[in-house]
C-alpha positions, -999 to 999 in steps of 0.1 A, spaced: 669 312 792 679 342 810 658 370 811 644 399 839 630 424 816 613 402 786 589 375 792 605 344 799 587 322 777 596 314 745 589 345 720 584 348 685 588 375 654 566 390 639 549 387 604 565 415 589 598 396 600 587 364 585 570 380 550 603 402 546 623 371 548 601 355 524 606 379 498 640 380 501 641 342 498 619 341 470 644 371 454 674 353 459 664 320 444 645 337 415 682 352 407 702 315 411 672 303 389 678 326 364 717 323 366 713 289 365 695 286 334 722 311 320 747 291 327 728 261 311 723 277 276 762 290 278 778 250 284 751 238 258 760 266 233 797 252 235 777 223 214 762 244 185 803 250 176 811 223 166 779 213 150 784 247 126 816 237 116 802 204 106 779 218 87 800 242 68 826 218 60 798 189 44 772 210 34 756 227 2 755 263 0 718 282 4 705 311 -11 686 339 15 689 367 42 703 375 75 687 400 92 704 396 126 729 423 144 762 421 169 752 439 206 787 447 218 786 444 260 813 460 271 835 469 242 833 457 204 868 438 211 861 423 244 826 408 244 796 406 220 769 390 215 752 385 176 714 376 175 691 377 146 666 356 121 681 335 86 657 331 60 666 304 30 659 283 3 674 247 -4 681 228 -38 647 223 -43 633 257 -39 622 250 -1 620 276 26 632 275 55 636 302 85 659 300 119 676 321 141 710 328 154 724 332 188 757 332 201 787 353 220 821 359 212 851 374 236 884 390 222 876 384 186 848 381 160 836 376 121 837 396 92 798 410 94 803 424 62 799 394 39 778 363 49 773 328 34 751 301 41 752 266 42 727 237 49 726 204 63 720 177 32 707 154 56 683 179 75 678 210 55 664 227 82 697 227 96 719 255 85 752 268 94 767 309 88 799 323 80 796 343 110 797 315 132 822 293 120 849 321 117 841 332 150 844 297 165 876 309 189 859 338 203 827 321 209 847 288 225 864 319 246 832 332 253 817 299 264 839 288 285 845 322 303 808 329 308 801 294 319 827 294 346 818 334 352 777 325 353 786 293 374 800 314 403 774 337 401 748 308 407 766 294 437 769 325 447 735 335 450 727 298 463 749 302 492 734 338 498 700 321 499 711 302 526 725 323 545 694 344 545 675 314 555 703 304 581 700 339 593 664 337 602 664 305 616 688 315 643 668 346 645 638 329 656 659 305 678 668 334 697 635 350 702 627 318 717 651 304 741 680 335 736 692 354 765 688 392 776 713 410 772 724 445 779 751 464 751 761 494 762 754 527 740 788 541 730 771 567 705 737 578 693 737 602 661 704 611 639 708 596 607 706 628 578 699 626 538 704 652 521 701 680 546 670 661 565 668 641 591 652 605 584 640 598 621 664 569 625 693 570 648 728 550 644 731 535 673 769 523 682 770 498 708 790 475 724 786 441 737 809 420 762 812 386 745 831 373 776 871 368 781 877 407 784 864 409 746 835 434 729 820 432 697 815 467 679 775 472 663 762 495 645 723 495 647 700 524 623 667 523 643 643 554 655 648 543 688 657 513 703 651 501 743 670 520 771 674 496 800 700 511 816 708 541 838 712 576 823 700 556 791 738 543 790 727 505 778 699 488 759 681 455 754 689 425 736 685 387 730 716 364 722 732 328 725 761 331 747 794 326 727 771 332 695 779 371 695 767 372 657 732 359 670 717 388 684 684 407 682 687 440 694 654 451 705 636 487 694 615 510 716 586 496 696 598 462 702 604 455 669 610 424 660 594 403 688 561 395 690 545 398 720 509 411 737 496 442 748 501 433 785 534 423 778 540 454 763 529 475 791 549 454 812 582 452 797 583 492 795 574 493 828 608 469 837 626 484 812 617 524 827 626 507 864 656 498 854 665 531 840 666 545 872 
């Protein structure tokens, strides 16, 4: 641990650092949890297929309703999705009520007529026109939102832990990280929409050894000058780690130190200047 202008002792981040990680944490796996169970009912849809052909070819034809509609997602060619309740009666005059669920890609049924047909084994069991003559769209549609839903889960897993990754060598380098000094190659106010937001993009430049720099850009009010004519400021990194770096704001934002300290790393930090 190198360091003439922070504390040398090992430093931590703050709580806002630490909640705002959380939440983004608790965000990201949220969203793989959810694609995930996506993913599940698409793979175990590919199931209900074959089980409504079954049906349809062995079983005995029901009177009732279908009160279900087709929600095309992109266009009514490419990808749909048909949803809705079936309402029945078997040989004997039983009731029975379901629903329907399923997608189709490139293709689809005739939603203008309908049939029904039960299970003679399970009456409860039915099977719909709709279904069974869609069965190649809704194989294509199973297997391409599986695979599509499957990526999109690992996907947001691996950007879970990179969040996590991120923070962890975040808090490594508050602790045992080395000053640094980047040098300020440009300082603009940041504008939206005709007003200024009171942050600053900061370019800077750090020397990452072997004649070599690494470009960042930093949006911050203001972060800490440590150099003369305000030419460099202050950072924390692992040496041949450039992409572990804390660059530190006027406010000090993100370490977390005391008051003293405070006081006392301006004061280094304003000697330095000169």
């Amino acid at each position: 641990m190198t360091r003439t202008i922070l504390p040398a002792r090992p430093l931590g981040l703050r709580a806002g650092v630490h909640v705002r990680t959380a939440l983004h944490v608790a965000f990201m796996l949220a969203c793989t949890a959810g694609l995930g169970l996506a993913t599940t009912w698409f793979v175990s849809s590919g199931g209900s297929i074959g089980r409504d052909k079954d049906i349809w070819a062995h079983g005995l034809r029901a009177d009732g309703e279908i009160d279900a509609q087709r929600t095309s997602k992109l266009v009514p060619w490419i990808i749909a999705s048909y949803h809705g309740t079936v309402r029945y009666s078997d040989a004997e005059g039983a009731s029975y009520e379901g629903t329907i669920a399923f997608w189709t890609m490139l293709g689809g049924p005739d939603t203008d007529n309908a049939e029904l047909r039960y299970d003679p084994q399970h009456h409860d069991q039915f099977a719909v026109s709709w279904g069974v003559e869609a069965s190649g769209a809704r194989w294509r549609a199973v297997i391409v939102m599986s695979v599509l839903f499957a990526l999109l889960t690992l996907a947001s897993g691996f950007g879970t832990w990179v969040i996590i990754g991120n923070a962890l060598a975040e808090a490594r380098v508050a602790r045992v990280g080395d000053e640094v000094q980047l040098r300020v190659v440009a300082c603009t106010p940041v504008v939206k929409e005709g007003k200024p937001t009171g942050k600053h993009r900061h370019e800077l430049e750090l020397d990452i050894g072997d004649g070599r720099t690494r470009r960042i850009v930093k949006e911050a009010p203001w972060l800490l000058r440590c150099g003369p004519n305000d030419s460099r400021v202050l950072g924390l990194w692992s040496p041949g780690k450039p992409h572990s770096l804390i660059v530190i704001r006027s406010d000090l934002e993100p370490l977390a130190v005391t008051q003293a300290e405070r006081l006392e790393i301006k004061s280094r930090a304003e000697a330095a200047r000169t």
